[in-house]
Steps between C-alpha positions, in 0.01 A plus 500: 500500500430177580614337834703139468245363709227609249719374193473163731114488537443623142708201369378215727129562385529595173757147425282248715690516896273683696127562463335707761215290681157482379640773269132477323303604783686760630782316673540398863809652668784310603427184223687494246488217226806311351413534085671204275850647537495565866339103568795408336769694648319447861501150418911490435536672811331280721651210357869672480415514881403136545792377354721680677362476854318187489532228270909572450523443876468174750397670793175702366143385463266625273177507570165753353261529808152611499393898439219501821565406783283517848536758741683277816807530256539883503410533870789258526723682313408783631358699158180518605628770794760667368517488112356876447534777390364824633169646374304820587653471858432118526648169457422378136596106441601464183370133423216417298210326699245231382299242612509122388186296450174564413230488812516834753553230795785305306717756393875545622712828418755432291767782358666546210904393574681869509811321512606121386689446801268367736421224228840340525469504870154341549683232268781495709419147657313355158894524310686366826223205492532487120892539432669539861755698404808619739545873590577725371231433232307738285080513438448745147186615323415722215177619510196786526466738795247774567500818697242733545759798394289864597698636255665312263722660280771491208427277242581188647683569807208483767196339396197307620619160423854380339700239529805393712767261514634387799625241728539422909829376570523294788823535713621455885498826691885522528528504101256751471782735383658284281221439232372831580856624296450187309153598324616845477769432253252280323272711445765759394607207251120461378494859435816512269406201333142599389630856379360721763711810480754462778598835542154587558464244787582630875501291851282665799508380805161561622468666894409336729161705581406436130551092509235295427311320816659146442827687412825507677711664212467565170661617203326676232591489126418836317484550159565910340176473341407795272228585787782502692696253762258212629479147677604263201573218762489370833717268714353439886603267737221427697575348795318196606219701521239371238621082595447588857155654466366213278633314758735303291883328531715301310713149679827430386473158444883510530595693832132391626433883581212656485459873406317779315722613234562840404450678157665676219251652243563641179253640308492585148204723339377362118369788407766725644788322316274537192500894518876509622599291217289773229688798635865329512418352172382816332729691246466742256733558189580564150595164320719640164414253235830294368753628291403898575645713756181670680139601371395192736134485574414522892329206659359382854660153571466290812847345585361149719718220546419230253323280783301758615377660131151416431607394172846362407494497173258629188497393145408710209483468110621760345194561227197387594392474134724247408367149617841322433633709757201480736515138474857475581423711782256281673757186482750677667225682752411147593804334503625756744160545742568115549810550687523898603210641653258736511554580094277716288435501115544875402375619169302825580655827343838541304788386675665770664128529676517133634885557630370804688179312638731226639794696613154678706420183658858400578536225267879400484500349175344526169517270192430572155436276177611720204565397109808360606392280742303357167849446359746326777294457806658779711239765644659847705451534886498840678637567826224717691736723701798572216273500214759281320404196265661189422457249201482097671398200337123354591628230659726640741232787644364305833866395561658869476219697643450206823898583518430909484246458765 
């Protein structure tokens, strides 16, 4: 029988998510690529993200620094000594080397950022210069990491390169504890609002022996994955230990001190969300057609919130041999695509075929242009999760279904 976690995999390649790397020649292990459906749903994430921790707020700073950077930053931070993991009895750093530049004599080492952090903090004194902004303030970036995992594992849950979400938040020592509860509830809040399963979601505090080098506490988020319970999240205070080893401070041009300020980082995996949102979203069941009392057929549906769904909302003509209908159709497909998006035109297979392909994909919403709709202008939508349809006029779908969302 097949596991859940198979069901998952099976489902995100065969609709468009997830694509495994260089599938063609063989694969490379830990890549995985984001098909048309998973772009799209990692693209709602990210920006579900950014409006809620950056550009809703007055005290963060968004900024998208660059990938390589040269090696006097990670002996700074102090990855270049201790992030490792052990290998065959030795040390093994996990970054990825190169070199920069094209002459033997010329060349500088450069690695591959493993985290984003140390991006926002080599910009530390660029945004004071730029915005000076009073403490506490925040510094936030989304962007790629890469770790050279020995062995990655689990669909998407540790791979070679991924991206994060995350933010330095820049506070006086003696508040450390304050935002430290202060980001935890947030990030409890993100994960309700973006429909991670909640009872799936469990606090550790991680001991001290196991803390990170720059770490003074931290609080992990894990996730009941089907694999079973992992790091969804972090949340680290870091001391002033990354500021202080750049050698960098921050004047209140109030109180005229001067001081190295202190850090609250939470940190947010892409990728991570992505495969915690599949498994809370997937359901099985057996949707009884109306007006009869069981001989329902059984589907796969995938229960996102609206925001998060890779589509929102899918249009279909009922026959696809009937051009009045299909023309009808495509007004209302692109009267709606104008102001709810991503859309998609369905008219592939009968129509019980194209409700089960969406309800697949976790589209919330579908609409379809039947004879009627020829007649008085109304057109049925059906509710993903219930199954249910209901008969609105064209001009009142972007109004009702911005309302359901």
């Amino acid at each position: 029988m097949e596991s859940k976690m198979e069901k998952i995999i099976s489902l995100a390649k065969r609709r468009g998510f997830i694509y495994p790397g260089s599938e063609i020649y063989g694969g490379l292990a830990g890549t995985w690529d984001y098909g048309p459906l998973g772009a799209n749903m990692l693209y709602n994430i990210k920006e579900a993200w950014w409006k809620k921790f950056v550009i809703s707020r007055d005290d963060m700073f968004g900024i998208a620094s660059s990938i390589m950077m040269p090696e006097q930053v990670w002996v700074a931070s102090g990855h270049l000594e201790h992030f490792t993991d052990p290998c065959e009895g030795k040390k093994f750093n996990t970054m990825f080397k190169s070199k920069a530049g094209a002459l033997k004599d010329e060349t500088t080492d450069v690695y591959l950022r493993p985290e984003l952090a140390q991006g926002m903090f080599v910009n530390f004194k660029n945004v004071i210069d730029s915005f000076h902004p009073r403490i506490p303030f925040g510094i936030a970036q989304i962007g790629r990491c890469f770790r050279n995992e020995i062995s990655p594992r689990d669909f998407l849950f540790r791979v070679r390169e991924f991206d994060l979400m995350e933010f330095e938040y820049f506070v006086r020592e003696k508040d450390w504890k304050k935002y430290f509860e202060y980001w935890k509830k947030e990030m409890r809040d993100w994960i309700k609002e973006t429909g991670i399963d909640n009872e799936k979601i469990h606090e550790l505090e991680v001991p001290k022996n196991e803390l990170a080098h720059y770490s003074k506490r931290t609080i992990d988020f894990q996730y009941d994955f089907p694999f079973g319970r992992k790091e969804l999240y972090g949340l680290a205070y870091r001391t002033d230990h990354d500021l202080k080893n750049h050698k960098l401070d921050y004047y209140d041009e109030e109180t005229k001190e001067k001081f190295i300020p202190h850090v609250i980082e939470p940190t947010f995996g892409a990728g991570r969300t992505l495969l915690a949102l599949l498994d809370s979203a997937f359901a099985e069941d057996e949707l009884v057609p109306p007006g009869r009392d069981e001989g329902g057929e059984k589907r796969v549906f995938l229960r996102f919130k609206p925001h998060i769904a890779p589509v929102k909302v899918a249009v279909f003509p009922l026959l696809k041999n009937k051009p009045d209908i299909i023309k009808k159709a495509k007004e209302v497909y692109d009267m709606v695509r104008k102001e709810i998006q991503p859309a998609v035109f369905d008219d592939n297979g009968n129509i019980g075929k194209r409700y089960r392909r969406q309800d697949e994909i976790g589209t919330p919403y579908c609409i379809t242009i039947d004879f009627e709709t020829l007649d008085n202008d109304t057109v049925t939508i059906r509710d993903r999760d219930t199954g249910k349809q209901e008969r609105m006029e064209i001009k009142d779908i972007c109004f009702k279904l911005r309302k359901k969302f």
